[in-house]
N, C-alpha and C positions, 0 to 999 in steps of 0.2 A: 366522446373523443374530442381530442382539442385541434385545432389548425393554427396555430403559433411555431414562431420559431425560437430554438433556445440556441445560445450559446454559450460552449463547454470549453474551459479552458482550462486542461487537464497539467500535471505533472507527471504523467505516464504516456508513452506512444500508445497507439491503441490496440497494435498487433502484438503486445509486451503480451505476458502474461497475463490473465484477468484478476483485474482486484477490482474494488467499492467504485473506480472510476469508470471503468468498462461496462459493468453491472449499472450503474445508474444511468449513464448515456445512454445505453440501448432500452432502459426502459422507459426512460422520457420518450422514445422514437417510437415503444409500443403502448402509450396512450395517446400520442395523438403528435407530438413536437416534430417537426422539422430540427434535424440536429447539425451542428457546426462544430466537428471535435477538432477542435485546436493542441497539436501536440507541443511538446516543450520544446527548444531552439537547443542550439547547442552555442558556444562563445568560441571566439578566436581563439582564446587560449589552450580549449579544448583541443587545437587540431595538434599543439606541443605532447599534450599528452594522451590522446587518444587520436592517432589520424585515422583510422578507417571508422572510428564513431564521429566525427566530425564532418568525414563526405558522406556517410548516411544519411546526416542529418541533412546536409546540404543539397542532397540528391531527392531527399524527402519534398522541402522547400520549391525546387528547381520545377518538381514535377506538377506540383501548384495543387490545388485542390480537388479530390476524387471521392467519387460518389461511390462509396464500399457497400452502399444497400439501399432501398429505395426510402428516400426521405431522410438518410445519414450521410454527410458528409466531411472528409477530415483532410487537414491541411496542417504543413509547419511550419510555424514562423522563422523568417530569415533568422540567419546568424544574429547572436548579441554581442556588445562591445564587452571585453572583460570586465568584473570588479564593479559590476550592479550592485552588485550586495553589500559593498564598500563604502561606495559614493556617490553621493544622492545627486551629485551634476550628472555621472556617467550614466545612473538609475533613471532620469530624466530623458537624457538623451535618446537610450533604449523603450523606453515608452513612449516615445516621439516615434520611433521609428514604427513598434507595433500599432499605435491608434493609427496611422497612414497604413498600413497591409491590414488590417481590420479592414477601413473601409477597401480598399478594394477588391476586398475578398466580399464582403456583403453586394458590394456591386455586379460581384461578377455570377454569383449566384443567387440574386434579386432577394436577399436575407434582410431579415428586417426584425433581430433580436425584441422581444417581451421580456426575455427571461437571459441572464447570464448568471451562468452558474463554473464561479472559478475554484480550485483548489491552490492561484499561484497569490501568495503574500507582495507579491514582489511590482505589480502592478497599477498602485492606482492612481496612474495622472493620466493611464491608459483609459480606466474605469469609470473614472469618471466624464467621459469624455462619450461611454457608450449609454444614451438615451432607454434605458429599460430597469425592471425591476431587478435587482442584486442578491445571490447569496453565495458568499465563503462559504464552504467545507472544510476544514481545517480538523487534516489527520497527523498531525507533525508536532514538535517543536520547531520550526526552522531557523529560527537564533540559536540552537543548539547542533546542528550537524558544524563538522569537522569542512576545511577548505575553507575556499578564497570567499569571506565574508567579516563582515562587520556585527556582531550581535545588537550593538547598538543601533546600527542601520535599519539592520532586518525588522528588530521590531518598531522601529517611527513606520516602516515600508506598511508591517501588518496593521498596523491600529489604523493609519488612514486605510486601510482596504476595510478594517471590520465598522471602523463613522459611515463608509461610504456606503455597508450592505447592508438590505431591509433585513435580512435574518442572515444568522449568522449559524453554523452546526460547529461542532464536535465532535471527538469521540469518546472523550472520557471527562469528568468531573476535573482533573488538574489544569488540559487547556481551556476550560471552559473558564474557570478561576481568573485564569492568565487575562483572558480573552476580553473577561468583566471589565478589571482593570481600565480597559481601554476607552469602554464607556458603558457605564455603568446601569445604562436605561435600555442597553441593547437587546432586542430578543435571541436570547443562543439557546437554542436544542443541542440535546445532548442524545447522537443517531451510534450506535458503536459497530463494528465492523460483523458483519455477516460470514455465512457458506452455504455453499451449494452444498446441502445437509444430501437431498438424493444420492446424489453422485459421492461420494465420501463413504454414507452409511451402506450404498449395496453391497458393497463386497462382503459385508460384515452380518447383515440382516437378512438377505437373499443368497447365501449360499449354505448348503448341509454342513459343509466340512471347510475351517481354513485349516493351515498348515502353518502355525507360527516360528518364522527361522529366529536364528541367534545374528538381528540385525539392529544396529539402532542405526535411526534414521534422524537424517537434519533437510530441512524443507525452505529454501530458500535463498536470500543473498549471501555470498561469503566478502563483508564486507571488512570497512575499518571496526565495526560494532560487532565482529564475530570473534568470540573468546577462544582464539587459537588453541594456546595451551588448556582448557581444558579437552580438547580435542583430542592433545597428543596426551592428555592425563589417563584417559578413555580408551585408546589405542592401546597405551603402553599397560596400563590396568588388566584389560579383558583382550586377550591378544588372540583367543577363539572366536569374538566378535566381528562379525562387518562393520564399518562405520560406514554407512551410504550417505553421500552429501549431494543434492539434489539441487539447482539452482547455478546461476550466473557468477563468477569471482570477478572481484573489481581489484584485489589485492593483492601482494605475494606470498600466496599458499604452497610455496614448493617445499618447505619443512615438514610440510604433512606429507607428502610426496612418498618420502622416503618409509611409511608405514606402511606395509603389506596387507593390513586390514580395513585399509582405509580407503575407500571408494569413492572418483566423483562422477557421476552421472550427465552433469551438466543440465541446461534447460530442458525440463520433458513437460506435454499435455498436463492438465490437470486428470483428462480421463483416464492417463498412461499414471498418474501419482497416485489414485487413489486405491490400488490395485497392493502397490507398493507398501502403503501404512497398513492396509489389513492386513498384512503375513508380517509383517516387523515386531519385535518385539519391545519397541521401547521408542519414543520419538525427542529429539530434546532441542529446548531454544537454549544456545550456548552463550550468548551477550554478552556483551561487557556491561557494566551496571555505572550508568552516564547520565546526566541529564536528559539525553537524546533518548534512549531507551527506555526509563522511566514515564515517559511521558505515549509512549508509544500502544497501540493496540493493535497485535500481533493476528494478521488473518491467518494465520499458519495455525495457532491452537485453537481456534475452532475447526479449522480441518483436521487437527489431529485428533481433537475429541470426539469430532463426528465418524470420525474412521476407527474409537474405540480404544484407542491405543493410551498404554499407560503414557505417561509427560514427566520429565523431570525438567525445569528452568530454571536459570537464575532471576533475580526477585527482581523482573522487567516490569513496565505498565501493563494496565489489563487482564493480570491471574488475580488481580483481587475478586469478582466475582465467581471464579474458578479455583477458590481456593482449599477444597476439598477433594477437587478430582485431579489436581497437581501438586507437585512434589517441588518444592526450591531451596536452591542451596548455590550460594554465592564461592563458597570453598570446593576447587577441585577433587578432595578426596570424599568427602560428602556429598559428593553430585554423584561417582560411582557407585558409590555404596546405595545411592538412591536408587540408583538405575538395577542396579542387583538388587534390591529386596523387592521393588515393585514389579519386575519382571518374576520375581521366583513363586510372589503371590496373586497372580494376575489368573485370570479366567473368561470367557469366552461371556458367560452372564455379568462380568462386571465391565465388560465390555460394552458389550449390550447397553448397562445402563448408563455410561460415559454419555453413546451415543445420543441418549434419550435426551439427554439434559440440554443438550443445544442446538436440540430441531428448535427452540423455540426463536435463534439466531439465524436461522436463515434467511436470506437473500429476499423473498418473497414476503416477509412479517419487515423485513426494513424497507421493503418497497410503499408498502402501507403506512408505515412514518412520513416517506418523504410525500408520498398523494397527499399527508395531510395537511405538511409546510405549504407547498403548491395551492391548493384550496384556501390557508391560510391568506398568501397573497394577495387572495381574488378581496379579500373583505376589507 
């Protein structure tokens, strides 16, 4: 067991849903770390277009730093100045302000970071300012997301955060490409996104009998990267079907609204979802095919494979290892037709072996990657 302290400087809050960030914090916490989960701020300009996520955030901040478990600790940094991502004075500025609320936050909980382990591109005059060993996890493109940025910025921001870290991760072979680029001596692993395979696979492996409805199912954000119209191609298609949309909207989805099969759930449990994909008959990633999605590794199909369920996507990152146990088609009318043949030929055993294929991706086999980056450090 270790008695260090790490610092986690996440792009996800920590009460969100659980993804690769929650999952890795909590288990630095159960080998031995002292943990500092630092969640993401929110900016001025957020409060024009989101005010009740902007006093959250603020409220988050206000309340200062809280001890959620023993030996874990999470806190959010103040407001940021708009157009970080823009302008490398205003980027400056905002990292002036974090490396000052760093320390007092270390101060105030006698923290004395070994280890910083960040997922934000966007910080390192911050970074290098913190006295310990460094590693980026980089699951994104982030010169490719939509909004108030500069691509060009984004990545001068990234390449000094990937000079400044001793190892550097991934989650697929195209950032890791990117990543090189930036310097070409670096050590970058390539870690890709896990599932809580138990919880996904029981419904499917520990029950006698499922009951497969006439559902298809979508697992996630309804963002600017959600391919609306094949939605309503779907809807208007198979209009005996459910569409169940399961996740947070950030966008205006009220034209789907008007479809009577069309179902949104909003944020639910992972243990209240898994329940959900075994009896569904079809699960599908709807994307728009971007840069941003291309590059991306979707924890949603490995939940859906570990739940058994056939997959039809459009041709996102990360089905290239999966790409016999999923169906892709970039064309609306070929993405139904996919969704109708693989549902009409589907079976309970070919299920079964879905599942099988990606116990080897769970959560507990990429814990075992990352002990080995950690031990790597020591040497």
């Amino acid at each position: 067991m270790r008695n260090e302290d790490l610092l986690f400087i996440s792009t996800n809050r920590f009460s969100a849903l659980p993804t690769r960030k929650q999952r890795f914090a909590k288990h630095f916490r159960e080998i031995g770390f002292r943990i500092l989960f630092v969640e993401p701020p929110a900016t001025y300009f957020a409060l024009l277009k989101n005010r009740s996520e902007f006093l959250k955030s603020l409220g988050s901040y206000k309340n200062g730093v809280k001890q959620v478990e023993n030996s874990f600790f999470v806190a959010t940094t103040p407001p940021w100045l708009p157009f970080f991502k823009k302008n490398l004075f205003i980027n400056r500025m905002d990292n002036n302000i974090l490396t000052s609320y760093f320390q007092k936050l270390f101060d105030k909980i006698h923290f004395i970071p070994q280890i910083t382990w960040s997922y934000m591109p966007f910080l390192p005059y911050s970074l290098e300012k913190i006295y310990s060993k460094k590693i980026y996890d980089c699951v994104d493109d982030h010169s490719a997301y939509p909004g108030l940025l500069n691509p060009n910025i984004v990545d001068i921001l990234e390449k000094k955060t990937v000079q400044l870290s001793d190892v550097v991760i991934t989650t697929n072979k195209v950032l890791k490409n990117k990543l090189k680029r930036y310097d070409a001596k670096k050590d970058i692993e390539t870690i890709g996104n896990g599932v809580d395979w138990k919880l996904f696979s029981s419904p499917l492996l520990n029950s006698s009998h499922i009951k497969i409805k006439k559902r298809i199912i979508y697992v996630g954000a309804i963002a600017e990267w959600f391919d609306q119209g094949i939605i309503k191609k779907i809807a208007k298609s198979l209009p005996d079907w459910e569409l169940l949309l399961i996740g947070p909207i950030s966008v205006n989805a009220s034209s789907l609204a008007k479809y009577k099969n069309i179902t949104f759930q909003g944020k639910l449990l992972q243990k209240d979802i898994a329940p959900l994909l075994a009896e569904s008959a079809c699960a599908i990633i709807p994307f728009k095919v971007n840069r941003l999605t291309k590059n991306i590794d979707p924890l949603k199909i490995y939940e859906y494979l570990a739940a058994g369920v056939p997959v039809v996507s459009t041709p996102v990152g990360g089905l290239q290892q999966f790409k016999t146990e999923v169906e892709i088609s970039n064309d609306a009318d070929k993405f139904v037709n996919k969704i109708v043949r693989l549902t009409k030929y589907d079976s309970i055993e070919k299920r079964i072996a879905r599942s099988k294929i990606v116990k080897k991706h769970s959560w507990e086999n990429k814990y075992k990657e990352i002990d080995r980056i950690l031990e790597k450090l020591k040497e």
